[in-house]
C-alpha positions in Angstrom: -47.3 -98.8 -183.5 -46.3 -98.4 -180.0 -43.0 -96.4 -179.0 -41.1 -98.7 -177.2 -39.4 -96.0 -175.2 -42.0 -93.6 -174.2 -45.2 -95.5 -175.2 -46.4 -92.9 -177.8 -49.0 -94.4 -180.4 -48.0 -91.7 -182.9 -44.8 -92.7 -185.2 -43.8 -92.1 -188.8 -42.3 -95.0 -191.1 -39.0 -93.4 -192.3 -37.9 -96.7 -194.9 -40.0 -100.0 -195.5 -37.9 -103.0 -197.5 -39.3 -106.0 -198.6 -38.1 -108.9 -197.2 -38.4 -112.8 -197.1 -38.8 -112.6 -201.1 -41.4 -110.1 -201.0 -43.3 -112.3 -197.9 -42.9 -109.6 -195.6 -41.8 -105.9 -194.7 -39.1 -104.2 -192.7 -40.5 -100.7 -191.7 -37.6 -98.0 -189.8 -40.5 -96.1 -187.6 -39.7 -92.8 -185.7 -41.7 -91.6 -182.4 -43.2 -88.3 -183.2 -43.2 -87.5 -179.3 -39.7 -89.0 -178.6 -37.8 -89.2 -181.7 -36.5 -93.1 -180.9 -36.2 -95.2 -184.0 -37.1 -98.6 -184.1 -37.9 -101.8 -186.5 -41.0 -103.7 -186.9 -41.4 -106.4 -189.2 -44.7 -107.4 -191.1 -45.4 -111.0 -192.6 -47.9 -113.1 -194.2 -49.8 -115.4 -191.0 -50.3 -118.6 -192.5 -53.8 -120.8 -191.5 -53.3 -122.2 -188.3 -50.9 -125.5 -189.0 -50.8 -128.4 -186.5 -48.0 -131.0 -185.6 -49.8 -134.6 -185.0 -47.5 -136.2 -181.9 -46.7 -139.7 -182.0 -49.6 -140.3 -179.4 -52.4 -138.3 -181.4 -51.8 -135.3 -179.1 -51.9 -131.9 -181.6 -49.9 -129.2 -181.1 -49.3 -125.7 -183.1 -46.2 -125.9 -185.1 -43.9 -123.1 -183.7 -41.1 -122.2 -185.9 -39.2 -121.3 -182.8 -39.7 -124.2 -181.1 -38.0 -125.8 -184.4 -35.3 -123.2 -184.6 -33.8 -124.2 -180.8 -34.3 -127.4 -181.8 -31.9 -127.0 -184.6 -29.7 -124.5 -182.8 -29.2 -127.5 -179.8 -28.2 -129.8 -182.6 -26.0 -127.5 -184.0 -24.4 -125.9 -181.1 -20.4 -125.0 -180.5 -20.0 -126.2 -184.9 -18.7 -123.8 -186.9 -21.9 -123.1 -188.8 -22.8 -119.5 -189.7 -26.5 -118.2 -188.0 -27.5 -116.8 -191.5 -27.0 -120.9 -192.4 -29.3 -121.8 -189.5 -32.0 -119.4 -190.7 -32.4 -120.3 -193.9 -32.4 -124.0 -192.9 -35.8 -123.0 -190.9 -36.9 -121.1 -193.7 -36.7 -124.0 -195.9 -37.7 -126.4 -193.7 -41.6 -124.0 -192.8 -41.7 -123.2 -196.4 -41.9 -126.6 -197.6 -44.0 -127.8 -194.7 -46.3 -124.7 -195.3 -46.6 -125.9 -199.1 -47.3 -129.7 -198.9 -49.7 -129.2 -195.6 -52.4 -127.3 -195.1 -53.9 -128.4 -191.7 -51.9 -131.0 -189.8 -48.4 -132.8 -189.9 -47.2 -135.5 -188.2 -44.0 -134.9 -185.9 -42.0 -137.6 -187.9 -42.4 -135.8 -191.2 -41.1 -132.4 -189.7 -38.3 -134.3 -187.9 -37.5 -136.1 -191.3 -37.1 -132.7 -192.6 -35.0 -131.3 -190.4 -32.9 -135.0 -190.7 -32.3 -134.3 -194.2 -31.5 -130.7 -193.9 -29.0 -130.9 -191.0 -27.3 -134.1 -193.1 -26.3 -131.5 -195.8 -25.3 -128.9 -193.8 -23.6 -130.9 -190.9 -22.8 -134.5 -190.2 -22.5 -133.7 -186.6 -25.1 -132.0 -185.7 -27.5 -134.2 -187.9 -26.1 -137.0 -185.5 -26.9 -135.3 -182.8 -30.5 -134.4 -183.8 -31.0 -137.7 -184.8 -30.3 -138.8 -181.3 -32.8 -136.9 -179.8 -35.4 -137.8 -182.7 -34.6 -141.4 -183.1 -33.9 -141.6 -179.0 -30.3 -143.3 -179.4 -30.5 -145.8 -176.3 -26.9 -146.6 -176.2 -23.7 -146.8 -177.6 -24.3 -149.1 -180.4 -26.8 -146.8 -182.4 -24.2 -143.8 -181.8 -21.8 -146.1 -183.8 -24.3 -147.4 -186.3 -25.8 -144.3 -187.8 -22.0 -143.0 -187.9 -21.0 -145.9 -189.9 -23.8 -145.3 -192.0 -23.2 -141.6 -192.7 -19.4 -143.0 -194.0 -21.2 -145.1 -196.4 -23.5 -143.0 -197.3 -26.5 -144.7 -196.4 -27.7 -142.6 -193.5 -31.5 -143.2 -192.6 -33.1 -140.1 -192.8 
């Protein structure tokens, strides 16, 4: 691994930790020509998973892409990061176990729908106004009503 202070290749791992549930590692390296510490992280690269657009364009599903996606719907609430990260990891874990190749852009979006409902009303409202592309007003009011009564589309 690369030094990213002084370049060196040579480096010594001082502690690895399992992390992820035992999907990846967390290696402490030190520069042998530089002594700088730093972290890598090591993890499992799934096969090659596509997201099918609405008009049959594919794409590579990118957790990060669905991480600021989430983080737009969830910004200035009072919800912890660590809450935010394990909503992604649940959200690519189960889209990593029912799919193998490709999956449509309205299942992922349902996903993150359902998570954001349980961990924020207002930021599922907000995602959902992006997702379902709120025109006006009126659709604002209506999925509010229906998050009072419980019957939220998701």
């Amino acid at each position: 691994m690369r030094c990213p202070r002084c370049t060196c290749l040579d480096d010594k791992v001082v502690d690895s930790r399992t992390t992820k549930e035992g999907a990846g590692v967390r290696r402490r390296r030190e520069c042998l020509n530089c002594g700088h510490r730093f972290t890598t992280y090591e993890e499992i690269i799934q096969a090659e998973l596509k997201v099918v657009k609405s008009d049959d364009i594919r794409e590579d599903f990118d957790r990060e892409k669905l991480r600021r996606g989430i983080e737009k719907a969830c910004w200035k609430r009072s919800i912890n990061p660590q809450d935010i990260d394990n909503l992604v990891d649940k959200i690519v874990e189960s889209v990593q176990n029912d799919y193998e190749r490709e999956i449509p852009s309205r299942e992922v979006g349902a996903r993150v729908m359902r998570a954001l409902k349980e961990l924020d009303e207002v930021a599922y409202v907000r995602f959902a106004s992006v997702y379902r592309q709120f025109k006006d007003i009126d659709q604002f009011i209506e999925e509010i009503r229906s998050l009072g009564n419980g019957n939220a589309k998701s």
